[in-house]
C-alpha positions as CSV (number, residue, x, y, z in Angstrom):
1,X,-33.9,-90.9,-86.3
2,X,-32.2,-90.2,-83.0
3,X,-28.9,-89.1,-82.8
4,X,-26.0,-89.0,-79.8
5,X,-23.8,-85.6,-80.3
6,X,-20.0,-87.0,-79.4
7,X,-17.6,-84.0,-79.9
8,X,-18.2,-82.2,-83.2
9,X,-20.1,-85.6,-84.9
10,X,-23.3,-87.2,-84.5
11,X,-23.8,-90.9,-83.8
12,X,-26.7,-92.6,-84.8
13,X,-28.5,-93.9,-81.5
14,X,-29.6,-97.5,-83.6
15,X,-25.6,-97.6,-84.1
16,X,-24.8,-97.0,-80.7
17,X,-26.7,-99.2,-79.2
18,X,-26.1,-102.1,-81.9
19,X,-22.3,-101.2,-80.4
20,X,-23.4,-101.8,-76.9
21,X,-25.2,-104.9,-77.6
22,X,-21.8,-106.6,-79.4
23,X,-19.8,-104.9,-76.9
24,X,-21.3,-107.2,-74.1
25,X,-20.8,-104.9,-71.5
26,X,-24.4,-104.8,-70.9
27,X,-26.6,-107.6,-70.2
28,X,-29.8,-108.2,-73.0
29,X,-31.9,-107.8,-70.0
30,X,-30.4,-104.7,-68.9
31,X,-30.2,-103.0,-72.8
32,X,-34.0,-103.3,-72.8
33,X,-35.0,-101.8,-69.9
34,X,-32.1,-98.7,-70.6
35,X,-33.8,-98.5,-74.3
36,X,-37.3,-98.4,-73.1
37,X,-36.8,-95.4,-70.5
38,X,-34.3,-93.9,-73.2
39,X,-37.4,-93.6,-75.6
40,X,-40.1,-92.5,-72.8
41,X,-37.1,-89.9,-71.6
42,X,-36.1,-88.8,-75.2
43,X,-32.4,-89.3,-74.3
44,X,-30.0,-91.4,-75.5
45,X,-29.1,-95.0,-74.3
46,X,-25.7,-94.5,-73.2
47,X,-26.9,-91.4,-70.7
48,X,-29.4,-94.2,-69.1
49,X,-26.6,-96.9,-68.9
50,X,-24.3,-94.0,-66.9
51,X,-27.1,-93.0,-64.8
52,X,-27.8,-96.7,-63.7
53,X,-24.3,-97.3,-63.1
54,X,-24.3,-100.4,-66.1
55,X,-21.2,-99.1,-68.1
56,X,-19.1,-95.9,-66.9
57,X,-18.5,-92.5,-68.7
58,X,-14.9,-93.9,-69.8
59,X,-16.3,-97.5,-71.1
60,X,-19.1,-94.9,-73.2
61,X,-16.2,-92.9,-73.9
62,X,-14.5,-95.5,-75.6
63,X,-17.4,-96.8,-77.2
64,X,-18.3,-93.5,-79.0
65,X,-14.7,-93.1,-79.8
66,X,-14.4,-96.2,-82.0
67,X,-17.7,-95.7,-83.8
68,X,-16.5,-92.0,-84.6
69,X,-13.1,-93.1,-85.7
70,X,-11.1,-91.0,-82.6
71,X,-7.8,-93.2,-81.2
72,X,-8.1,-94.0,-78.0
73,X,-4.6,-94.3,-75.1
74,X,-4.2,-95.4,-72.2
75,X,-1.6,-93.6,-70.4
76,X,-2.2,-95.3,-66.8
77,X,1.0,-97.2,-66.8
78,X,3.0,-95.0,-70.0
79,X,5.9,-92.8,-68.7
80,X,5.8,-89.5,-70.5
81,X,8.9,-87.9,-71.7
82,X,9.2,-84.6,-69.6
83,X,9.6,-82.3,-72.5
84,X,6.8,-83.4,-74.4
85,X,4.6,-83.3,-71.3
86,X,5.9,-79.9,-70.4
87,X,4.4,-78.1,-73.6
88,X,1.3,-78.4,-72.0
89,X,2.0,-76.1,-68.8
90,X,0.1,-78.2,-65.4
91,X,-2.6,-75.4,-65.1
92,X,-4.3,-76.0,-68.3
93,X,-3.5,-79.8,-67.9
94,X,-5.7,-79.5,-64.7
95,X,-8.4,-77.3,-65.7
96,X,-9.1,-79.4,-69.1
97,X,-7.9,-82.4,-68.9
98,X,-5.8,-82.4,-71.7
99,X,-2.1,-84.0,-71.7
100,X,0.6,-84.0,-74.4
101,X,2.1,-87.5,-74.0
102,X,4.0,-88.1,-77.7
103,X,5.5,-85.6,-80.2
104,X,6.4,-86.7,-83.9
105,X,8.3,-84.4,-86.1
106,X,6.0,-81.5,-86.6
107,X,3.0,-82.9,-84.8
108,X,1.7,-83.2,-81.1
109,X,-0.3,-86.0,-80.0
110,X,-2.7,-84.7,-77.3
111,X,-5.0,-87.2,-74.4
112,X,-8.2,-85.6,-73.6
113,X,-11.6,-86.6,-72.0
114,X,-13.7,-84.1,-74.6
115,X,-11.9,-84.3,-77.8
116,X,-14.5,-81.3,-78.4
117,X,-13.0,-79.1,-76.2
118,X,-11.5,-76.6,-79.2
119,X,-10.8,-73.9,-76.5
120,X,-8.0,-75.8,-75.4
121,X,-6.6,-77.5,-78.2
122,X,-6.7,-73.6,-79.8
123,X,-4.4,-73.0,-77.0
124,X,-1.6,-75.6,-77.4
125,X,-1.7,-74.9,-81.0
126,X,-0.9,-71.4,-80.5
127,X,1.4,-71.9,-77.9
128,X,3.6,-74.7,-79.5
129,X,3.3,-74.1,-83.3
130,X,2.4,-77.7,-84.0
131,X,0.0,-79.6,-85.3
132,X,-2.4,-81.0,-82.5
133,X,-3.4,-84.8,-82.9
134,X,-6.8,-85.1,-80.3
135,X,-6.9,-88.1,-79.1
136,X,-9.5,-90.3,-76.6
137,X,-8.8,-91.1,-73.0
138,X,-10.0,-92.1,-69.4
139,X,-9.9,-90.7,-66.2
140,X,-7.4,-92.9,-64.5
141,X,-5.0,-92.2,-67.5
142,X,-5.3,-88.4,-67.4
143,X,-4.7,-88.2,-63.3
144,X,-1.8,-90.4,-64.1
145,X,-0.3,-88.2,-66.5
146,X,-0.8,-85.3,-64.4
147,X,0.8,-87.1,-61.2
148,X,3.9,-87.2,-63.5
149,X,4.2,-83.6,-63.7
150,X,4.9,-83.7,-60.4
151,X,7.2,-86.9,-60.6
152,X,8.9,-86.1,-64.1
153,X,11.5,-83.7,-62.4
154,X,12.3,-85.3,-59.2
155,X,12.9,-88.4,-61.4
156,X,14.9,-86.1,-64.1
157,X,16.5,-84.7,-61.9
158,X,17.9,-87.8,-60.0
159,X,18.6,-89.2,-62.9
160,X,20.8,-86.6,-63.8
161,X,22.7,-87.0,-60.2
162,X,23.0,-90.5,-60.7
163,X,24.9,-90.5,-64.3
164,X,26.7,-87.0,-64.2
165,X,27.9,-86.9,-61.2
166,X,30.1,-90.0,-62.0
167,X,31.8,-87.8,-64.9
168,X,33.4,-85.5,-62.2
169,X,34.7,-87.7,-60.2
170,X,38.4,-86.9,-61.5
171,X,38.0,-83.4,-59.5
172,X,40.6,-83.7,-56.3
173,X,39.1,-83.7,-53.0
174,X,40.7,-80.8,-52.2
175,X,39.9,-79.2,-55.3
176,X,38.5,-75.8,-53.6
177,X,42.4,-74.7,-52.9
178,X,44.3,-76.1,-55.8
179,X,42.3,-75.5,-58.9
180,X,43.3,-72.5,-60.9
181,X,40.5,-69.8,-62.4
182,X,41.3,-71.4,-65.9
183,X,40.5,-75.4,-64.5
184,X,36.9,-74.1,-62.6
185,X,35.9,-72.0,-65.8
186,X,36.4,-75.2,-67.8
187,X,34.8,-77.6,-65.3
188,X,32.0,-74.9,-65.1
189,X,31.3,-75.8,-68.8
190,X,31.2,-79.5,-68.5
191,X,28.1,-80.9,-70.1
192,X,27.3,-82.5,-66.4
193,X,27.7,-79.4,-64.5
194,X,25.8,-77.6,-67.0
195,X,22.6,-79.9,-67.2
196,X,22.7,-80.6,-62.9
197,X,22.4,-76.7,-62.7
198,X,20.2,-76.2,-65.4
199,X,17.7,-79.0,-63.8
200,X,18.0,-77.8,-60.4
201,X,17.2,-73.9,-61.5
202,X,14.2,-75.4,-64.1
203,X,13.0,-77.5,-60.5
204,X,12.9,-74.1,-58.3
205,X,11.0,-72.4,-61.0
206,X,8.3,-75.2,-61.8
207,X,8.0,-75.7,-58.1
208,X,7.4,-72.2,-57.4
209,X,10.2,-71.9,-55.1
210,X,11.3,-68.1,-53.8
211,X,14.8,-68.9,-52.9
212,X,17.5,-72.1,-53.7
213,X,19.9,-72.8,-50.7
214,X,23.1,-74.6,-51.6
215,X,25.2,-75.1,-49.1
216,X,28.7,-77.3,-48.5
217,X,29.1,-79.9,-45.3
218,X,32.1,-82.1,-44.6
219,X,30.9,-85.0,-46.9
220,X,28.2,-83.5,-48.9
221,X,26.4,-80.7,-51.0
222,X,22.8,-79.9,-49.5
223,X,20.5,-78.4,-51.9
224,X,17.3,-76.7,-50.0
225,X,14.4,-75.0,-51.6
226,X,12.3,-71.8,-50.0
227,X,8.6,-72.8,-51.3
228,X,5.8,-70.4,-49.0
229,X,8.4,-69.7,-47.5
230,X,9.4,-72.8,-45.5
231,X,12.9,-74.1,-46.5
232,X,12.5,-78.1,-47.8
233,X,15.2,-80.3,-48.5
234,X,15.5,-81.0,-52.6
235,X,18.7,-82.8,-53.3
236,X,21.8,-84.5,-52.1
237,X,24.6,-84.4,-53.8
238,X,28.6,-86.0,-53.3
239,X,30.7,-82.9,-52.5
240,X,33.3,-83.5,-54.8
241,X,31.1,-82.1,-56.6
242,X,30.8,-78.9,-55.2
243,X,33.3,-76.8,-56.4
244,X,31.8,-77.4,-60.3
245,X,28.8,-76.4,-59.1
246,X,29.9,-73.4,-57.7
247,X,32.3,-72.1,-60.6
248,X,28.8,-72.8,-63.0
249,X,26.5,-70.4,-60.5
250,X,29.5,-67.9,-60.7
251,X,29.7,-67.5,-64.5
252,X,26.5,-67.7,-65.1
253,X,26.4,-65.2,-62.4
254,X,29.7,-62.8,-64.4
255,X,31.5,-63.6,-60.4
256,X,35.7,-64.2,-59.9
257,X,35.8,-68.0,-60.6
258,X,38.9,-67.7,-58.0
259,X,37.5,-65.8,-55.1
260,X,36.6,-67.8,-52.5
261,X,37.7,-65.9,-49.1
262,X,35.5,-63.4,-49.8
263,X,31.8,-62.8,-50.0
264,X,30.3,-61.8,-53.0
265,X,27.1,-60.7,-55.1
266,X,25.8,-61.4,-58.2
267,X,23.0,-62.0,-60.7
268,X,21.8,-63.9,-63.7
269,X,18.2,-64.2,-65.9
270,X,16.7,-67.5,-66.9
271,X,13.7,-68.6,-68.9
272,X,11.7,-71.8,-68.0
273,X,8.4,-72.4,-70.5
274,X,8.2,-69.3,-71.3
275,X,8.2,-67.6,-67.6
276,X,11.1,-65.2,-67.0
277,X,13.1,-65.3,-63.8
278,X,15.8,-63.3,-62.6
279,X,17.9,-64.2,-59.7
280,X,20.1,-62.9,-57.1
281,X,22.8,-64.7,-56.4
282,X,24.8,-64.3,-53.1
283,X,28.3,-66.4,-52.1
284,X,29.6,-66.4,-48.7
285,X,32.9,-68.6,-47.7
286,X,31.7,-71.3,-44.9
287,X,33.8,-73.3,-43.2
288,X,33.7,-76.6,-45.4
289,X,32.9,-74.4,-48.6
290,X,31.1,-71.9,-50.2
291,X,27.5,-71.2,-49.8
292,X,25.3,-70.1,-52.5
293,X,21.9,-68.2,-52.0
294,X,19.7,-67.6,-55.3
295,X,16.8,-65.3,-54.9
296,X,14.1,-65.4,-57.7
297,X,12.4,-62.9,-58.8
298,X,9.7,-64.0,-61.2
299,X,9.5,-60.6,-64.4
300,X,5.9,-61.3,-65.4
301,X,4.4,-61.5,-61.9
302,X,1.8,-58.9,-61.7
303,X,-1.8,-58.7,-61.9
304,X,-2.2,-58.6,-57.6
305,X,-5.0,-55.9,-56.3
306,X,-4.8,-55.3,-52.5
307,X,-7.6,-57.6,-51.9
308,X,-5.8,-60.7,-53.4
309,X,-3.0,-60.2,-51.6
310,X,-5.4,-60.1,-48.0
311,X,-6.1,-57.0,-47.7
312,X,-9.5,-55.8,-46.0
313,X,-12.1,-54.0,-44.5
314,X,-11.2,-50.3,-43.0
315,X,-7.6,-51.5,-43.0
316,X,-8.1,-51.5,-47.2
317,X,-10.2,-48.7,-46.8
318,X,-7.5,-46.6,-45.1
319,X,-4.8,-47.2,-47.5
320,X,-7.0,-46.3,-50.8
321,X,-7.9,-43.4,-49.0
322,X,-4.1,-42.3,-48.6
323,X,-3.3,-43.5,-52.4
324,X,-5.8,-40.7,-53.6
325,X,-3.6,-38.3,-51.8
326,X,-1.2,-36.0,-54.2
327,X,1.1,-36.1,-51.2
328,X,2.4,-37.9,-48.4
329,X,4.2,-41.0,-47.6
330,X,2.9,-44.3,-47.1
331,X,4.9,-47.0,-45.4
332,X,4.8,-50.6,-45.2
333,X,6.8,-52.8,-42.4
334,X,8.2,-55.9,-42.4
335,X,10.9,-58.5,-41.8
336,X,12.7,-59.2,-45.2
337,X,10.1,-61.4,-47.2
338,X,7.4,-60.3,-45.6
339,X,5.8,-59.2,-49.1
340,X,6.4,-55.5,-48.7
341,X,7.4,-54.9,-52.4
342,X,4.6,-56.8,-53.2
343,X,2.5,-54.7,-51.4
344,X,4.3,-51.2,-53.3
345,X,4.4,-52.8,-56.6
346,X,0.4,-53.2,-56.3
347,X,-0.1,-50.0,-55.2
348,X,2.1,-48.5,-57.9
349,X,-0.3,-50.7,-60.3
350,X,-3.5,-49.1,-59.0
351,X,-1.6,-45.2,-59.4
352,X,0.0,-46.4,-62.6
353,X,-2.2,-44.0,-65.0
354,X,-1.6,-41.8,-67.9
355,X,-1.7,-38.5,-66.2
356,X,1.2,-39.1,-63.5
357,X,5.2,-39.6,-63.6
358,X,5.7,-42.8,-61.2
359,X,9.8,-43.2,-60.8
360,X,11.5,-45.9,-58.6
361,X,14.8,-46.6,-56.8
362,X,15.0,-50.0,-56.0
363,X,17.2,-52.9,-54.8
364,X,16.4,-54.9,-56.8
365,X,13.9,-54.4,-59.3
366,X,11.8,-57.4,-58.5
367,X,9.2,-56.8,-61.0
368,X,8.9,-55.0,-64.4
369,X,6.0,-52.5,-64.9
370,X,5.4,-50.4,-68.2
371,X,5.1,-46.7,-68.2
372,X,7.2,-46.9,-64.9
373,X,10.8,-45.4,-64.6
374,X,12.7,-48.4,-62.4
375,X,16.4,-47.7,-61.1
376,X,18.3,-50.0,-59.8
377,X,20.3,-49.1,-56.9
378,X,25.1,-49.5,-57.7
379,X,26.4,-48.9,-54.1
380,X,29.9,-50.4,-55.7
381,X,29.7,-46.8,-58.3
382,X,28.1,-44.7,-55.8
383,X,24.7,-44.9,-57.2
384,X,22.6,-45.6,-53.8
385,X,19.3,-45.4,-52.4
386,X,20.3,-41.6,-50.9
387,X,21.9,-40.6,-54.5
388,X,19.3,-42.1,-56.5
389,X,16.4,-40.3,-54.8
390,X,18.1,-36.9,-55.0
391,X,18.3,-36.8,-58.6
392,X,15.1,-38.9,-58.8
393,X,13.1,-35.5,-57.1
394,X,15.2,-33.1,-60.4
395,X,13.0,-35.7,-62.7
396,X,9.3,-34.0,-61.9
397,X,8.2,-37.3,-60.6
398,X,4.7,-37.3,-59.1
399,X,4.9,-40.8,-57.4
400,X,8.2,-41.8,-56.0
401,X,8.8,-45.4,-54.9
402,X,11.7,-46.2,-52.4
403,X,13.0,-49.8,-52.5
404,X,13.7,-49.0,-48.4
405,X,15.0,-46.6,-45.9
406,X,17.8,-47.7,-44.6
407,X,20.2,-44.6,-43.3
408,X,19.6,-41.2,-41.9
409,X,20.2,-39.8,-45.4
410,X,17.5,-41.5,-47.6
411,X,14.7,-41.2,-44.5
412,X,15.8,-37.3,-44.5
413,X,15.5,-37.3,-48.4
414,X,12.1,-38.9,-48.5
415,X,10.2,-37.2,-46.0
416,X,11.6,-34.1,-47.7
417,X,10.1,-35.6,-51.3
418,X,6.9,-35.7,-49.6
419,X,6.6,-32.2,-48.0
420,X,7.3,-31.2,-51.7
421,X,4.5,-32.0,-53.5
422,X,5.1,-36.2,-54.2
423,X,3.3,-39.2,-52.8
424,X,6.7,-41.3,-51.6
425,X,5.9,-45.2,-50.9
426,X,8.4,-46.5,-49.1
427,X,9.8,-50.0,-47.1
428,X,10.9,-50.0,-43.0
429,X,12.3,-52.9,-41.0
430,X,10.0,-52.7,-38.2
431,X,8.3,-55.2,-36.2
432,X,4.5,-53.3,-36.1
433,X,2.9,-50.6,-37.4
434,X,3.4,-48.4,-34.2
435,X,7.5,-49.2,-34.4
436,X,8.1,-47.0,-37.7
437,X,7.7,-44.0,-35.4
438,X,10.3,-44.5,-32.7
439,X,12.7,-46.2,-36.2
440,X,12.1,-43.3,-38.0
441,X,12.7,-41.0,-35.2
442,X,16.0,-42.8,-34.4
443,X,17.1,-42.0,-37.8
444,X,16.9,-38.1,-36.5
445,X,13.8,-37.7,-38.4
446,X,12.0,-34.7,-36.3
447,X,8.5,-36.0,-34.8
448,X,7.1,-32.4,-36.3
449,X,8.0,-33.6,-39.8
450,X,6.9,-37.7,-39.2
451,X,3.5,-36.1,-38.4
452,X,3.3,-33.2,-41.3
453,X,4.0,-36.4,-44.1
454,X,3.0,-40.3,-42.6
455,X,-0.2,-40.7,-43.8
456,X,-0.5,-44.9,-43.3
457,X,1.2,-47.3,-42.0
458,X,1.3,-50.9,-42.9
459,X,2.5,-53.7,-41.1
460,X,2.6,-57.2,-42.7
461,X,3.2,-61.0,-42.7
462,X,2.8,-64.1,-45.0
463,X,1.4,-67.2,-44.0
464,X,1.2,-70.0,-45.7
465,X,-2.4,-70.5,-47.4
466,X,-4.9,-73.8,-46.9
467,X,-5.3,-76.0,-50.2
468,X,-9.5,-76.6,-50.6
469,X,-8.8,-79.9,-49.1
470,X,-9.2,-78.2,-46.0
471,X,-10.3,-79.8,-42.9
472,X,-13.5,-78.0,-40.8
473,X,-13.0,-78.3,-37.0
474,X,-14.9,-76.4,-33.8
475,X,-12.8,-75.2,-31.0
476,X,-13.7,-76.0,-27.1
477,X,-14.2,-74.1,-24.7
478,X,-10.7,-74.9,-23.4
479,X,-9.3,-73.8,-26.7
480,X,-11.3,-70.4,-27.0
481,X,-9.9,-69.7,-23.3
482,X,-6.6,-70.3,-24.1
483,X,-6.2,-68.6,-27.3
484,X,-8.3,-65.8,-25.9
485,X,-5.1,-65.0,-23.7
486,X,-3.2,-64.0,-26.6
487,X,-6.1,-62.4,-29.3
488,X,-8.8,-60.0,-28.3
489,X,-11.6,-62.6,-29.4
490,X,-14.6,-59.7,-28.9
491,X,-12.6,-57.1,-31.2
492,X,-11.5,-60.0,-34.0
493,X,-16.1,-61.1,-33.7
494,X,-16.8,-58.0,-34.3
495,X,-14.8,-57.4,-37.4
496,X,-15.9,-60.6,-38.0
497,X,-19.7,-59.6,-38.0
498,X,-19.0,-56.1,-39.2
499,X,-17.5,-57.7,-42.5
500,X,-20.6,-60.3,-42.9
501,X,-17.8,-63.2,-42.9
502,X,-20.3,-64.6,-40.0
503,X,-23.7,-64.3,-39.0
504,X,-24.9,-61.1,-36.2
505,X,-25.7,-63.7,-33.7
506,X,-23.0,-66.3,-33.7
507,X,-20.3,-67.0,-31.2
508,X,-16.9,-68.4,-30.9
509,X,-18.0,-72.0,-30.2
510,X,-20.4,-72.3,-33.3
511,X,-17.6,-70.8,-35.6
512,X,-15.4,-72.9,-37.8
513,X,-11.5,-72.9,-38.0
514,X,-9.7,-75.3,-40.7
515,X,-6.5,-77.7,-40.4
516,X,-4.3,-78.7,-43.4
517,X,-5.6,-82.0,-45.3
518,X,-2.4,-83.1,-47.4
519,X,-2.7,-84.2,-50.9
520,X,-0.3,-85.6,-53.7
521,X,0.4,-82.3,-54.9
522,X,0.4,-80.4,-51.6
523,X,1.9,-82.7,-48.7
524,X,1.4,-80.5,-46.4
525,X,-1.6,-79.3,-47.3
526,X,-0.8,-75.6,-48.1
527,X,-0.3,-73.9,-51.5
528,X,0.7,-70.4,-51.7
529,X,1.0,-67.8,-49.1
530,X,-1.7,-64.6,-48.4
531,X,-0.9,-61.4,-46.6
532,X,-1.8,-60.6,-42.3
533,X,-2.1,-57.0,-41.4
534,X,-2.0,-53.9,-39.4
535,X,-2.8,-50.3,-41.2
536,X,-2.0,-47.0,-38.8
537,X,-4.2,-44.3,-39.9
538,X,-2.1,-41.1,-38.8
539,X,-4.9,-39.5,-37.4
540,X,-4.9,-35.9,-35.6
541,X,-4.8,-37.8,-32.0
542,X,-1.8,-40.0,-33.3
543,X,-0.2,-37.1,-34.3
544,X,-0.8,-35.7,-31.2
545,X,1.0,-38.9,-29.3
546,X,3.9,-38.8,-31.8
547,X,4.6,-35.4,-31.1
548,X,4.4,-35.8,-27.2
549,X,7.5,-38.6,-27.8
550,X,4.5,-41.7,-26.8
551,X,5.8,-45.3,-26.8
552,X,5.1,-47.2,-29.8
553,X,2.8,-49.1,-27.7
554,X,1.5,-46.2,-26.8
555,X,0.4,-45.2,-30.4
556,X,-0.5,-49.0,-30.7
557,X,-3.1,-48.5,-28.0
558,X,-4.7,-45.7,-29.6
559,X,-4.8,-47.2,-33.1
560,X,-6.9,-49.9,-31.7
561,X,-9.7,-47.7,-30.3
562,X,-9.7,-46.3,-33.7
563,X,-10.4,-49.2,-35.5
564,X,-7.5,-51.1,-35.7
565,X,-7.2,-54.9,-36.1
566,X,-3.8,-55.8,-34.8
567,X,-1.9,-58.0,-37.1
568,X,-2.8,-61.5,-34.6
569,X,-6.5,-60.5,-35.1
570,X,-6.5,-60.0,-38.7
571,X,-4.5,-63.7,-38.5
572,X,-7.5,-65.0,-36.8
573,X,-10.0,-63.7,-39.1
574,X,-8.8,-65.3,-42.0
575,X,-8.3,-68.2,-40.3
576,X,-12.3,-67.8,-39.5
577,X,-12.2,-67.5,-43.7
578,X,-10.7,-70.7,-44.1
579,X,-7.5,-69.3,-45.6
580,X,-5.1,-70.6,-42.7
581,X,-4.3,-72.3,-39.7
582,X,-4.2,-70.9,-35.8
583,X,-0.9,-72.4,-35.8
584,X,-0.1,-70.8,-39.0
585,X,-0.5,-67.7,-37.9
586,X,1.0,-67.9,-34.3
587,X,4.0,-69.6,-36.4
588,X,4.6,-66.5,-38.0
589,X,3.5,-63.8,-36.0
590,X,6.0,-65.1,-33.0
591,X,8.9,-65.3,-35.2
């Protein structure tokens, strides 16, 4: 007796294929012939019927299903309620194919392709503390459910716009000058209010934005998103709503409800499934209104190594290299999110071990790391980068992190940490690698004590990173001449070669860039966002140029014999890897 393993049960093949001859999917003709190779083959009749393209996996599916007793759904055309969907965070969703689509009392009812998958349905039973209800689906249903994930907020969320805003209507069009602090703390806690800034915080978060942008015109609210970076528009909403909206953000945020001439600073914590996010909240009186920037900083984001992030080759050598060191200072450069407490907080990660005090001062503590002492810098009580980092040195710290130097004081302060027996990482606001020198020097830093403590210097970027839908393309000749004007094609091939990305023998013309393909969950075809680079090696003829007061260029120059991929090469190299655009990188790089 032959028998057709379907999840954890076995199927009879004679019942099977009794099935598919009722069924009348199949012609007679067509059975025979599937049951004759199914016997010569030793496989069952439903495989052969697949193979031959006579019934599909989902119309087998279904068939197996119904003999084994498992419901089938079709979700193709069934709006799932947001919540229920939700329990099932989009990544596992994805990977498994699994989506919650209804929830009764204690039990969830759960749309799968395997129904044996026990991995998963382990999962969501852990995670939700209910009682999972497998049940059989297609394809076509599963990518509509997971299309919804995508859908479900903008929907909820407009929704939301549509029927609350209505409720504040009774708010006077000048309500910014004559509503007292008592009126905007009780708008603040209108139901409306309350659920059109909850949705619009749970949006930011699910759609992995960095930053929220609202900001007040003549006749309406503009609410913008920072996602990789790039600003997108995400709502509209009637300004006479505005000032609601604002006195919410500013209790959640503990801000004077009836301060509006002045700027001011806040934050507030949030969960959405299960993630924790603070943010940063900053309010600055505009013309028409107040505007309101909210940073977030996502707690449980950890896990990065140097590589992920984009780091490689004898840059990555050079800076592991300087984090073996017992002292020193390492320096990474940036415009503000450029990923340079990214780059610390990954570093501290590979030096967080027993045997060493690491301490911080920060502002703000982005992320949370164990066995870490993390201080948050209070310039309102006096507690500042300069004040924290002199009692910091009284705590026998053996790593020191600085959040940035910013004054004369705290780049004094640090280099002085250094020369005393700690490894200091620290943050600049430099354009290159080379520009630290002259910044730090301008901060009356002597060049004697620049060379005696600097061991690396980093210089970085984000650019947005290619989805696999990725497009291959070759340049022409016209193309290589013309970006050959502004990259060093010969240095970025070697590295190239050096790093085995590309074969010895190639050249530019037989190598492959990529362009963006969109897709329904990435319209523009990029997800994410991976580190470009410079890394200065202070080496003895750097030092040498540092101390004879060289140019940053200068230094530059000499870096590059030494090894150095500037920070537009290693741009075109990973574009070479596939992982971004030439325009990408020139996007970013010019800014």
């Amino acid at each position: 007796m032959f028998l057709v393993r379907v999840s954890s049960v076995y199927i009879e093949e004679k019942q099977l294929r009794e099935f598919i001859k009722d069924s009348g999917l199949v012609s007679r003709v067509d059975l025979e012939l599937a049951e004759k190779e199914a016997s010569e083959k030793k496989q069952s009749v439903g495989a052969i019927l697949v193979q031959k393209g006579k019934v599909t996996e989902d119309d087998l599916r279904k068939m197996q299903a119904y003999l084994l007793g498992i419901p089938s759904v079709d979700l193709k055309h069934q709006h799932i309620d947001f919540e229920t969907l939700s329990l099932v965070p989009e990544p596992i969703a994805r990977n498994h194919n699994i989506v919650a689509f209804r929830k009764i009392n204690d039990s969830l009812e759960v749309a799968m392709l395997d129904t044996d998958d026990l991995t998963a349905i382990d999962f969501i039973k852990k995670k939700t503390h209910l009682k999972i209800l497998p049940r059989l689906t297609d394809t076509a249903s599963i990518k509509s459910a997971l299309l919804q994930y995508q859908k479900s907020l903008k929907a909820e969320f407009g929704d939301l716009i549509k029927e609350e805003t209505d409720a504040l209507r009774q708010l006077p069009e000048n309500g910014e000058e004559v509503m007292s602090a008592a009126d905007l703390k009780k708008s603040a806690e209108d139901l409306p209010v309350v659920r059109i800034v909850d949705t619009l915080l749970k949006h930011a978060v699910i759609q992995k934005a960095s930053g929220i942008h609202i900001e007040a015109q003549e006749k309406e609210l503009i609410v913008r998103y920072r996602i990789d970076g790039m600003l997108h528009d995400a709502m509209i909403l009637p300004k006479h709503v505005a000032s609601s909206i604002v006195a919410r953000i500013k209790v959640l945020s503990s801000l004077k409800l009836d301060e509006k001439r002045l700027p001011q600073d806040g934050r507030f914590k949030i969960q959405v499934s299960g993630e924790k996010v603070s943010l940063r909240v900053s309010i600055l009186p505009t013309y028409f209104g107040e505007k309101i920037v909210m940073r977030l900083l996502r707690e449980g984001a950890s896990g990065f190594t140097l590589e992920v992030l984009g780091f490689h080759g004898e840059a990555l050598e050079r800076i592991h290299e300087a984090l073996k060191l017992s002292t020193g200072m390492i320096l990474t450069t940036g415009p503000t999110g450029s990923g340079k407490t990214t780059t610390l907080y990954t570093m501290i990660d590979i030096l967080n071990t027993p045997d060493v005090n690491i301490s911080t001062i920060e502002d703000p503590i982005e992320y949370q790391m164990s066995r870490v002492n993390q201080s948050q810098v209070k310039p309102e009580i006096g507690f500042t980068f300069s004040s924290g980092l002199r009692s910091l040195v009284r705590q026998d710290p053996d790593i020191i992190m600085v959040g940035e130097i910013r004054d004369n004081e705290t780049a004094s302060l640090a280099i002085n940490a250094s020369l005393t027996g700690h490894l200091v990482l620290s943050t600049l606001h430099t354009n290159s690698a080379a520009g630290a020198i002259p910044r730090l020097i301008d901060m009356k830093v002597e060049p004697f004590l620049i060379v005696s403590t600097v061991d690396v210097i980093i210089a970085q970027r984000l650019v947005r990173k290619l989805c696999d839908s990725k497009e291959k393309y070759l340049l022409n000749k016209a193309s290589i001449a013309t970006l050959s004007k502004t990259v060093d094609l010969e240095r970025v091939l070697k590295a190239l070669k050096d790093e085995k990305v590309v074969p010895q023998g190639t050249t530019w013309d037989k190598i492959s860039f990529y362009r963006p393909r969109p897709t329904e969950d990435a319209p523009d075809g990029f997800s994410g966002r991976v580190v470009i680079h410079e890394a200065i090696k202070v080496t003895s003829t750097i030092r040498d140029l540092i101390i004879k007061g060289s140019t940053s260029s200068g230094i530059e120059d000499q870096a590059k014999k030494e090894g150095m991929l500037t920070m537009l090469e290693d741009g075109i190299f990973k574009c070479v890897q596939g992982l971004t655009t030439i325009e990408e990188v020139l996007r970013v790089v010019s800014e």
